[in-house]
N, C-alpha and C positions, 0 to 999 in steps of 0.2 A: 483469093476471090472473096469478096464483103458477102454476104449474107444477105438474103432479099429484106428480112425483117431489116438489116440496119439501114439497106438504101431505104426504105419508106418515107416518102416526103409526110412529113407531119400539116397538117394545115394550121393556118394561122385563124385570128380571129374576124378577119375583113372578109378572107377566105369565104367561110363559116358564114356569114352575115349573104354575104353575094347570092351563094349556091342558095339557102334559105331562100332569099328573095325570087331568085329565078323557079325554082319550084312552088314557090308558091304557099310556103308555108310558114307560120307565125311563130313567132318565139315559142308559145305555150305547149303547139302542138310539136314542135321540135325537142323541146325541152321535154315532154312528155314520153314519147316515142323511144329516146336515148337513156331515159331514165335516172336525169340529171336533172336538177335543180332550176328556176325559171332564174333568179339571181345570178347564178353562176352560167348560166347563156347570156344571160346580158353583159354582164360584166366581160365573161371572154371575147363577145363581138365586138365590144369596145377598147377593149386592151386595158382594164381600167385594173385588174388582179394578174398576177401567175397564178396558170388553172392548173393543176394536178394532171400530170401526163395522160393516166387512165382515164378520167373525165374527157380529155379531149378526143381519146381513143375511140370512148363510146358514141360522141357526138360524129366523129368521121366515120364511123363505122355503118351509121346510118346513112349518110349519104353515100356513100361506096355500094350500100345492097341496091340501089336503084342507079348505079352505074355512074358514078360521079369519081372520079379520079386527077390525084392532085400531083401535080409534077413540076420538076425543076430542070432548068436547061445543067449542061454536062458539067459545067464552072460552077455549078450552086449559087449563079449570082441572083436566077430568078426564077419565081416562082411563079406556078399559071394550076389550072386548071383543063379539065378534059371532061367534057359533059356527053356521056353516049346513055342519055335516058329517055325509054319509051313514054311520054310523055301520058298517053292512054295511062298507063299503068301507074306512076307515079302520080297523078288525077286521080285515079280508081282508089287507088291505098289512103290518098287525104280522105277522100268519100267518104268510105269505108270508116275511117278512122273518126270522125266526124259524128256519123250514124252511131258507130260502136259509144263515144262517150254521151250523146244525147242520151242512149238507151241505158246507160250507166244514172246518169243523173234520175230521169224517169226512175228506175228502183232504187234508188237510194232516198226517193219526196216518200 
């Protein structure tokens, strides 16, 4: 029996771009959150580089804690997605996060 780690559907960069847009959130703030480089999100959402496995880890990682999961049918020919996100809450954490770097900037003038 394979190992749950190896089934893990890895997401791709369209992927990646989609869920973004449906949540509702910017490259910057995405980019920021995952702790990844804003170049290096554009560039994966375009497919324009191979991005470094751990890189892509961290950016799925983030949409997974807000219930974003990514799946492939049993043949591996296709990939989808599975969106089970409290929207309140995923709104609330942009908010949040929002506020949080406004008050960032504020102490740092």
């Amino acid at each position: 029996m394979r190992s749950q780690a190896r089934n893990k559907v890895v997401m791709n960069g369209y992927q990646c771009r989609a869920v973004r847009a449906w949540l509702g959130w910017t490259q910057e703030e995405l980019a920021q959150m995952a702790g990844v480089g804003l170049s290096t999100l554009k560039d994966f959402e375009k497919a324009d580089r191979k991005t470094i496995p751990a890189i892509v880890n961290q950016i799925q990682r983030m949409f997974e804690e807000v219930g974003v999961e990514f799946t492939r049918d049993e043949d591996a020919q296709r990939i989808g997605m599975s969106i089970k996100v409290d929207l309140s809450s995923a709104v609330m954490r942009s908010v949040r996060r929002r506020e949080f770097d406004r008050s960032n900037k504020v102490d740092q003038a």
